[in-house]
N, C-alpha and C positions, 0 to 999 in steps of 0.2 A: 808466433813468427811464421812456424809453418803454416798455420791459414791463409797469414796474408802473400805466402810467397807464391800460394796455388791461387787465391784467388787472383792476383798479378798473373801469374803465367796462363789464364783462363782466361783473363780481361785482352790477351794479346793476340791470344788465338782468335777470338774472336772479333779481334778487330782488325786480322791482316784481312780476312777478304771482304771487308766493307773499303777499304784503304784500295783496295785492286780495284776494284768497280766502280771509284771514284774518276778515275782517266775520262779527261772529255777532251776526245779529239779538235771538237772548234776555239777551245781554248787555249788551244796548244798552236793554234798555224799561224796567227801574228808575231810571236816569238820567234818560230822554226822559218818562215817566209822572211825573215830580217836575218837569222844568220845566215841563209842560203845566199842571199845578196852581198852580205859582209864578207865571209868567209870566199868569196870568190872575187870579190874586188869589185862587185857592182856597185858603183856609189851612186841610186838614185834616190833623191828626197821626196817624202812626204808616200812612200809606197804605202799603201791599205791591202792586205788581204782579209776577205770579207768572206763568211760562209754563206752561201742560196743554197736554196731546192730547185731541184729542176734542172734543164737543159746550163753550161756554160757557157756565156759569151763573153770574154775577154778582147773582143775587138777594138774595144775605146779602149784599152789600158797604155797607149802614146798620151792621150788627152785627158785620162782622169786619174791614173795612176794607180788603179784599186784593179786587183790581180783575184778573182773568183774563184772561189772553191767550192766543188758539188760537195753536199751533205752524202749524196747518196755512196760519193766514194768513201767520203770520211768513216763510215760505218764499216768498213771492211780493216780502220787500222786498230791497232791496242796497241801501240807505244810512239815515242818520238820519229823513232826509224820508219815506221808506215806514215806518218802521217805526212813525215819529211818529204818520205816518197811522191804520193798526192801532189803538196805541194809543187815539189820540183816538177813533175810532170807536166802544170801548167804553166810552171815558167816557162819551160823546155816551149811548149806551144808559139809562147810570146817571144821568145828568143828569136827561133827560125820563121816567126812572121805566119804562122797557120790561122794563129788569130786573128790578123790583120788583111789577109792574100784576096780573101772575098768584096772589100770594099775598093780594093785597087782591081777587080776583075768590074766589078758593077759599075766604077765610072769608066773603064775604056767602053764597054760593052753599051751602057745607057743609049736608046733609041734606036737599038740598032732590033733585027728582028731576033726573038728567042723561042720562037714557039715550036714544042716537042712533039712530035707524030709520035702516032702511037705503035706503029715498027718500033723506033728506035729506044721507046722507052727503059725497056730490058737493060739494054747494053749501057745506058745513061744512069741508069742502077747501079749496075756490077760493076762501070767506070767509079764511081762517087764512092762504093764501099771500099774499094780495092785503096783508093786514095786516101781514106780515111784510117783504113789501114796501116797505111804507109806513113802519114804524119805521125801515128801513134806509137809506132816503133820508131823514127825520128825522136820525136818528146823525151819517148823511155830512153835513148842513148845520151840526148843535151842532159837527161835525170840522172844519170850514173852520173855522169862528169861533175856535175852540180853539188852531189851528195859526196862523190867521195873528196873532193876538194873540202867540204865543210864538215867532215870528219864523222859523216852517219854511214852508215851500212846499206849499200844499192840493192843488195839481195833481197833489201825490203820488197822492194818492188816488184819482184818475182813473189814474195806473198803475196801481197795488196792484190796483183793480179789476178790468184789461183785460190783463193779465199773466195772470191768472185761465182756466180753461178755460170756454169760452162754450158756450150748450146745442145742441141740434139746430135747433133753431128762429133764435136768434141767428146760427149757422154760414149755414142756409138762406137767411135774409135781408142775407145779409154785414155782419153786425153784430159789431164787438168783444165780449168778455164782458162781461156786465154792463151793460152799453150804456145801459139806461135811467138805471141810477141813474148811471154815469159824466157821461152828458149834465144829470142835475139839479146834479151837484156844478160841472161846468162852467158851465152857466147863473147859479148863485147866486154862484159866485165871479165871474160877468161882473159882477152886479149890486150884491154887497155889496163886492166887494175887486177892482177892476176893474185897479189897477195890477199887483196879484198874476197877472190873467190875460196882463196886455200883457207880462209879465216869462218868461212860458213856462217849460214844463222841459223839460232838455236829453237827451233819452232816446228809442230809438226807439219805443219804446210809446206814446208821449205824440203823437209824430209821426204814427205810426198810425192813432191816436184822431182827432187834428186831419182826418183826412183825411173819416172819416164825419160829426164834428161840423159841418163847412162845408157838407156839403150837406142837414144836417137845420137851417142859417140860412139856406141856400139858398129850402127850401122857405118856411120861413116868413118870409120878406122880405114878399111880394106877400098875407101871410095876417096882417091888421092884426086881427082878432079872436082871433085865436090869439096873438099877441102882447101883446095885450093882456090877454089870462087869463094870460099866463107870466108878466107883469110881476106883476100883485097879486097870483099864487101867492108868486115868489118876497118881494115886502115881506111876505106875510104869517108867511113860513119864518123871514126875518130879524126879525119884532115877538117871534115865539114864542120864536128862539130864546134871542136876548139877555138876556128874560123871564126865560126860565126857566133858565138859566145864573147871572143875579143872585136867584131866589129860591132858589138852591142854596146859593150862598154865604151868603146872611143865614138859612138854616134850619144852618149849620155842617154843610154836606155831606150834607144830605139831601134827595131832590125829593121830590113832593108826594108822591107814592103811597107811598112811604118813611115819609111822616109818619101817612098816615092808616091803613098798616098797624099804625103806633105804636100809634096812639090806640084803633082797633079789639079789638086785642090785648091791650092794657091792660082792659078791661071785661070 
């Protein structure tokens, strides 16, 4: 009997970490992409989330309904919580219309003259990054809301982030990857889901993260006007986002720029 209870407790040890290494994140985002929609009241039919390589383009998802997920993000998650993240981030996109904005820029614009001098190239760079920026910290806020209404943990998303390989500049100033938008998604989740922050996640990235986040509160302890702009950034992240989350639903799964390609296109 003793044999068999060590050879049982040897059969177990050795199979929890085949059992751990078993998690495949593309298996997981058709599940987790349907309760992100349920659990928040989107009733659209016949959604597909699909995994690619390569760049995402979610522009057609008015017309075909299949919501894209990069592989390459996917690699950065190990549980439901990250992969949630992922997910919800491209909803977030498709929600505020980021994925759609270029196709209703292309038909007012068609015929008309577009050609870049090589002056202003630079500036038509740092315009387009800065923008890209700014949708992605957009995304990451519609992604809190998304997550924490469907009951996963948004801090994910500050791993997902910081798991990530950080640039020369981030590295230089010993900055986690991603760091800005990590610390907006931290911020907003102090301000809109403050229990979700006190609740922490249990990972060392997150730990990490914690480490530079306390001295960027640090600083701004004794910085009552910087404070004060972070406070009515963030209400003003949470009025839009909410907003524009419930005119999704009451358009039956399409945001604005979604509709007025409609309407455009039609004429």
């Amino acid at each position: 009997m003793k044999k068999v209870l060590i050879s049982l407790f040897a059969a177990i040890i050795i199979t929890i970490p085949a059992t751990a290494a078993t998690f495949k994140p593309a298996d997981r985002v058709q599940t987790l992409g349907q309760t992100l929609l349920t659990k928040n009241g989107i009733t659209v039919s016949n959604v597909k989330f699909t995994v690619v390589s390569g760049d995402v383009d979610n522009s057609n998802y008015a017309t075909n309904k299949v919501v894209n997920i990069s592989s390459s993000d996917l690699a950065y998650t190990g549980n439901d919580n990250e992969v949630a993240a992922v997910v919800a981030n491209e909803l977030g996109h498709i929600i505020s219309g980021h994925s759609s904005k270029g196709k209703v820029v292309s038909l007012l614009t068609a015929g008309s003259n577009t050609n870049t001098s090589a002056n202003n190239s630079t500036a038509s760079t740092l315009a387009q990054n800065y923008q890209t920026t700014k949708e992605e910290k957009e995304a990451d806020v519609f992604a809190v809301n998304l997550m924490a209404n469907a009951g996963y943990n948004p801090l994910a998303i500050i791993v997902v982030l910081t798991k990530q390989t950080g640039t020369y500049w981030e590295t230089l100033q010993g900055k986690p990857a991603n760091a800005d938008r990590a610390m907006n998604v931290y911020d907003y989740t102090s301000y809109a889901y403050p229990a979700k922050l006190k609740a922490g996640y249990s990972c060392n990235e997150y730990k990490n993260f914690l480490t530079y986040a306390n001295t960027v509160l640090a600083e701004r302890k004794n910085n009552k006007k910087a404070q004060t702009k972070l406070n009515k950034e963030m209400q003003k992240y949470r009025k839009n986002s909410v907003s524009q989350i419930t005119k999704f639903k009451t358009r039956g799964g399409l945001s604005g720029w979604d509709a007025a390609y409609g309407i455009l296109n039609a004429q």
